[in-house]
N, CA, C, O and CB atoms as a CASP TS submission, in Angstrom:
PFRMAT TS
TARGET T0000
AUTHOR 0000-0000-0000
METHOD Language model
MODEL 1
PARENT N/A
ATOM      1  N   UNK     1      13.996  -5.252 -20.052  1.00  0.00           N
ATOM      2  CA  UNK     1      13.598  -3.944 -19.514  1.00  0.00           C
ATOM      3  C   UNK     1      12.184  -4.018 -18.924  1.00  0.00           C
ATOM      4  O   UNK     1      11.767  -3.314 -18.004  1.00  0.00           O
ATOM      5  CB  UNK     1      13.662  -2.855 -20.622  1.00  0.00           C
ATOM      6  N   UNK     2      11.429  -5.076 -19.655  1.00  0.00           N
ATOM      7  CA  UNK     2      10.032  -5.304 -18.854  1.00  0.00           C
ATOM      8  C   UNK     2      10.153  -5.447 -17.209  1.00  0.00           C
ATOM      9  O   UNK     2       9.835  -4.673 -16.307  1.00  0.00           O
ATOM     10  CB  UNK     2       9.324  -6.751 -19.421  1.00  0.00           C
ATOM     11  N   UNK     3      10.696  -6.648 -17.201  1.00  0.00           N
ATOM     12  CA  UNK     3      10.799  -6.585 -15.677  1.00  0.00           C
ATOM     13  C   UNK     3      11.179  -5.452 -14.708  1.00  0.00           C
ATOM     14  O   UNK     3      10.656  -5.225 -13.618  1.00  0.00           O
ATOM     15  CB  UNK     3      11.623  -7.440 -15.389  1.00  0.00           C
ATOM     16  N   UNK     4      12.401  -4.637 -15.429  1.00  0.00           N
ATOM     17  CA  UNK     4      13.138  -3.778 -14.502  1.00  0.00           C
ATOM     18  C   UNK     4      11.557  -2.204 -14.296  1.00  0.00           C
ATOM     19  O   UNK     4      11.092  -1.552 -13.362  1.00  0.00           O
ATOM     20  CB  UNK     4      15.157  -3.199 -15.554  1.00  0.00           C
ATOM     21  N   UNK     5      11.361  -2.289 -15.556  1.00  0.00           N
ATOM     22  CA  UNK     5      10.111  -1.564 -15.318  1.00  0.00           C
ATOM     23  C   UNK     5       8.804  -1.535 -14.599  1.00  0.00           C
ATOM     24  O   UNK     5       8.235  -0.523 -14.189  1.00  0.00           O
ATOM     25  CB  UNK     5       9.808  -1.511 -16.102  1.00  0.00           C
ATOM     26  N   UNK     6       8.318  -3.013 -14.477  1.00  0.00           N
ATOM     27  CA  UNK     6       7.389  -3.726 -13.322  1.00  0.00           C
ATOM     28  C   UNK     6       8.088  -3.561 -12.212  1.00  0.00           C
ATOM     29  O   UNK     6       7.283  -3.180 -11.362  1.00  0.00           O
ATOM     30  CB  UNK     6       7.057  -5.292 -13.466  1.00  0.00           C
ATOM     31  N   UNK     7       9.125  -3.637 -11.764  1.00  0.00           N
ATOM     32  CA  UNK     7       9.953  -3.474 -10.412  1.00  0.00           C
ATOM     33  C   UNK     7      10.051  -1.898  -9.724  1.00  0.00           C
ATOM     34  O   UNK     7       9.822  -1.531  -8.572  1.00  0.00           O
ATOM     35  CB  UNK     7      11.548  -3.980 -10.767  1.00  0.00           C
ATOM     36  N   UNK     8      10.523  -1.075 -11.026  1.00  0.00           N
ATOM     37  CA  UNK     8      10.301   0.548 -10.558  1.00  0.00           C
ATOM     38  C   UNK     8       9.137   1.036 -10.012  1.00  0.00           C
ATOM     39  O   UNK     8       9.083   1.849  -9.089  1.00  0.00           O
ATOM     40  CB  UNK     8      10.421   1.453 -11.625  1.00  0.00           C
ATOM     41  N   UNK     9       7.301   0.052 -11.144  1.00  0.00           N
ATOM     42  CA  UNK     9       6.404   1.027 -11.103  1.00  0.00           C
ATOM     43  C   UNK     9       5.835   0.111  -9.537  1.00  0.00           C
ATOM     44  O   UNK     9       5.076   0.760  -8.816  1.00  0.00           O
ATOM     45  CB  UNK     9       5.290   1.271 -12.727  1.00  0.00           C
ATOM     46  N   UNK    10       6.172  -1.186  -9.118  1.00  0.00           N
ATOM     47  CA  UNK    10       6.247  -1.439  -7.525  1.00  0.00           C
ATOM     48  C   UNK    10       6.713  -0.523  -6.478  1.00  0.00           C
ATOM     49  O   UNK    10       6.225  -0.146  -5.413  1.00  0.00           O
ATOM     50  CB  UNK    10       7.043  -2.465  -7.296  1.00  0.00           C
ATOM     51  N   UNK    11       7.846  -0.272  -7.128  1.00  0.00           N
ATOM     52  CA  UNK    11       8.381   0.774  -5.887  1.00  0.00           C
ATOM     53  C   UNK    11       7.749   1.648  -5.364  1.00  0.00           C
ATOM     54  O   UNK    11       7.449   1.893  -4.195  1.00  0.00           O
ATOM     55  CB  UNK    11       9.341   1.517  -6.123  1.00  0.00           C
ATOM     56  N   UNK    12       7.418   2.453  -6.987  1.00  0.00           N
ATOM     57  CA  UNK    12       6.919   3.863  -6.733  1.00  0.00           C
ATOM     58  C   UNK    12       5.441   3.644  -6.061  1.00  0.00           C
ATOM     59  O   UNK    12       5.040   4.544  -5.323  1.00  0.00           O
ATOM     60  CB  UNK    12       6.849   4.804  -8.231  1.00  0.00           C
ATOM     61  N   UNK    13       4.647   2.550  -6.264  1.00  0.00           N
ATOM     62  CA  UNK    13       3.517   2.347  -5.636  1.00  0.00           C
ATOM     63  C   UNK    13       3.768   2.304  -3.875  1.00  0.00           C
ATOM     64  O   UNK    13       3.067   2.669  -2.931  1.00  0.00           O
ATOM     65  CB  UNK    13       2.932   1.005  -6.289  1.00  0.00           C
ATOM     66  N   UNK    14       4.967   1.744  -3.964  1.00  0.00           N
ATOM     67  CA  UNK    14       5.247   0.719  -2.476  1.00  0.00           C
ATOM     68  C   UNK    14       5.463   2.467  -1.677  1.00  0.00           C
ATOM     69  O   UNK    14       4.739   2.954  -0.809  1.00  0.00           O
ATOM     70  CB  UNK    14       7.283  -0.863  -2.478  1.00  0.00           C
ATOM     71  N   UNK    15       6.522   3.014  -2.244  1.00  0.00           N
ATOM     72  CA  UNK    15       6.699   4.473  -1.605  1.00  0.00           C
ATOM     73  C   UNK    15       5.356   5.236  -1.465  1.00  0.00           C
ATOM     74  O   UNK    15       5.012   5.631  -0.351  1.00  0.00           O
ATOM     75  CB  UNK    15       7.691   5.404  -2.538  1.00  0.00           C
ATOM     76  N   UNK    16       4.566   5.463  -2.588  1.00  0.00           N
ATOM     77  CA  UNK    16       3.308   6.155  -2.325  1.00  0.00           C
ATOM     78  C   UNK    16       2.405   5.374  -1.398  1.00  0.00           C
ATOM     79  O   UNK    16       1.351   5.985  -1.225  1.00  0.00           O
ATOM     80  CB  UNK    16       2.588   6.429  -3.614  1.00  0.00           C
ATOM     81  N   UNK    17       2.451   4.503  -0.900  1.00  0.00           N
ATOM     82  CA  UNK    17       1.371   3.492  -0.164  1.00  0.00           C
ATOM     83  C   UNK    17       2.427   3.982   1.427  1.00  0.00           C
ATOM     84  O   UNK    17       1.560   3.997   2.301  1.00  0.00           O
ATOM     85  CB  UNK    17       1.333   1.199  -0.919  1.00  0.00           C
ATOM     86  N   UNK    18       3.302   4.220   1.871  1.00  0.00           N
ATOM     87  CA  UNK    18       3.910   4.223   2.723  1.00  0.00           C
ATOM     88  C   UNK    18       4.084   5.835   2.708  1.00  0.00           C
ATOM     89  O   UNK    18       4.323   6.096   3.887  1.00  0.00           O
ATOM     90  CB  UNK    18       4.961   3.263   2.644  1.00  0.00           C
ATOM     91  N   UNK    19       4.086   6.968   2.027  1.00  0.00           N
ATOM     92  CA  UNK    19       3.610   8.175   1.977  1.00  0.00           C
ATOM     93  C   UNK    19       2.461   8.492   2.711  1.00  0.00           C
ATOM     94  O   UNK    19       2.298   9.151   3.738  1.00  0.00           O
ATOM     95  CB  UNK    19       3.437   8.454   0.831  1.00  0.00           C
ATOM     96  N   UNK    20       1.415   7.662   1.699  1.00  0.00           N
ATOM     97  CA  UNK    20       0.293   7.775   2.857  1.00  0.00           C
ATOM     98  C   UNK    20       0.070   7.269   3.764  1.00  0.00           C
ATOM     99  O   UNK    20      -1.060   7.671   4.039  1.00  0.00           O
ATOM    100  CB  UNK    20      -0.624   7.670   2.679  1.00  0.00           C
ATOM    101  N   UNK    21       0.568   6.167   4.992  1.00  0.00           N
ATOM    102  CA  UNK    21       0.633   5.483   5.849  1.00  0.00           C
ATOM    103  C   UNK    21       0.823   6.550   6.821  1.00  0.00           C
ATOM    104  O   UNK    21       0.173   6.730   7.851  1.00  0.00           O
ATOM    105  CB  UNK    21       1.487   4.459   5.694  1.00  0.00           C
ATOM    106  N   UNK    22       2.069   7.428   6.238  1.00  0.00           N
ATOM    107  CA  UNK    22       3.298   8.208   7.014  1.00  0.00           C
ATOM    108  C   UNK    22       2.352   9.015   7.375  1.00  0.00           C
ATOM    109  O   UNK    22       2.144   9.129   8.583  1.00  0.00           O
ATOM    110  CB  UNK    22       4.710   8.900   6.251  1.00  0.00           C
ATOM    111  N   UNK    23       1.458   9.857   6.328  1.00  0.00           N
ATOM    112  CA  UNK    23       0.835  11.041   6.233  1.00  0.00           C
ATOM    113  C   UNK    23      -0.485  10.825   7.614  1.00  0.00           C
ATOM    114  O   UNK    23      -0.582  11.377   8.711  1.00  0.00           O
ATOM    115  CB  UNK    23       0.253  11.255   4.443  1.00  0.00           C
ATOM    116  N   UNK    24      -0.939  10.274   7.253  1.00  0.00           N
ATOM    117  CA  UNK    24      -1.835   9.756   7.780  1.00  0.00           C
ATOM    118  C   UNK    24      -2.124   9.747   9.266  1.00  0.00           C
ATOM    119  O   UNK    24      -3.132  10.291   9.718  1.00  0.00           O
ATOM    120  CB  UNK    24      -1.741   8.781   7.359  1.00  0.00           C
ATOM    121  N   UNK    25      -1.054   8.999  10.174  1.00  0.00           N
ATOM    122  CA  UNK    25      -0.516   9.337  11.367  1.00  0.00           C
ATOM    123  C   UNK    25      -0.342  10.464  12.137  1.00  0.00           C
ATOM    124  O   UNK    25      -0.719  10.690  13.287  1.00  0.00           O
ATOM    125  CB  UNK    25       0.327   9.040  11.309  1.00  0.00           C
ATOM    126  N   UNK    26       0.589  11.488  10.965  1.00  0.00           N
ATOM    127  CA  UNK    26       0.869  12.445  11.729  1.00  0.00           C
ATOM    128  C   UNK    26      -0.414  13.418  11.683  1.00  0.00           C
ATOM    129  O   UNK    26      -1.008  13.912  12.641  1.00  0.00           O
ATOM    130  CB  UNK    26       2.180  13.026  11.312  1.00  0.00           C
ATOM    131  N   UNK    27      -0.638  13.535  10.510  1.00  0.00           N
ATOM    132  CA  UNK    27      -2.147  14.500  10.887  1.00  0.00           C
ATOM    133  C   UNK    27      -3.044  14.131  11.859  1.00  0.00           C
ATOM    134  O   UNK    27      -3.872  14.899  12.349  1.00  0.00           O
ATOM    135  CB  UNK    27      -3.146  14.589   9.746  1.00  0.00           C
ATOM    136  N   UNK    28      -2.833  12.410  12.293  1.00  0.00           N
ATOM    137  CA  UNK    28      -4.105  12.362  13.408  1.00  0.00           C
ATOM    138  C   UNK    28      -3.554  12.445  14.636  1.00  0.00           C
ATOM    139  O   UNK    28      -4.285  12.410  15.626  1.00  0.00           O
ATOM    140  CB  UNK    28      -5.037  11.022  13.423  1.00  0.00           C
ATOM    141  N   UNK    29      -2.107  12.573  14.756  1.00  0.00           N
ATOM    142  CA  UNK    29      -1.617  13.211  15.876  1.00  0.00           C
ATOM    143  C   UNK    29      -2.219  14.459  16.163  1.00  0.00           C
ATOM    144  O   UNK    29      -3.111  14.638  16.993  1.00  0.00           O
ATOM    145  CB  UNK    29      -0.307  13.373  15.776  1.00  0.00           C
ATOM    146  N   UNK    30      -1.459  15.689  15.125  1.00  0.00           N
ATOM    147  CA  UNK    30      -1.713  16.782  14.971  1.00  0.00           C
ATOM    148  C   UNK    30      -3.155  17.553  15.556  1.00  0.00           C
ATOM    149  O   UNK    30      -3.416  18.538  16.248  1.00  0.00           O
ATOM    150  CB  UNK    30      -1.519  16.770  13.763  1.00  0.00           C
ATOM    151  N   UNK    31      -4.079  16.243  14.678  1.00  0.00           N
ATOM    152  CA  UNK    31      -5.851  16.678  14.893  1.00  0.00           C
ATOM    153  C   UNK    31      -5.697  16.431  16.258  1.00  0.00           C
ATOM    154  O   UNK    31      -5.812  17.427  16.971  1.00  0.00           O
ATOM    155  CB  UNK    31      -7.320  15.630  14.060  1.00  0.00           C
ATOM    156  N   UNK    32      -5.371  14.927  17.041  1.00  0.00           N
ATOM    157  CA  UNK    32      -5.531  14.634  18.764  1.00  0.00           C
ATOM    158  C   UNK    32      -5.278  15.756  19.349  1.00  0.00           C
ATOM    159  O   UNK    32      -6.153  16.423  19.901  1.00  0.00           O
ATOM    160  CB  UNK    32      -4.532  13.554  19.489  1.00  0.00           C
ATOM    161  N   UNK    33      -3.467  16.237  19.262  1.00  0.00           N
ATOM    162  CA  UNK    33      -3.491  17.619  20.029  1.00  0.00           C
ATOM    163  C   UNK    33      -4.299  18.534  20.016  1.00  0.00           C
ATOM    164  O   UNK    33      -4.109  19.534  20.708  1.00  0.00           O
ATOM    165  CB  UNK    33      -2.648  18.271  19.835  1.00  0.00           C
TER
END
């Protein structure tokens, strides 16, 4: 279960790191317009 648990709390990092990637972009669209 160790591993499978090191693998989830990757994910959830990998998703939040790509959340803010996402986020990030569009607000500086948003701000350009």
């Amino acid at each position: 279960m160790s591993e499978f648990d090191n693998v989830q709390e990757a994910i959830l990092n990998m998703m939040g790191y790509w959340q803010r990637n996402l986020n990030f972009p569009n607000s500086y669209k948003s701000y350009n317009c």
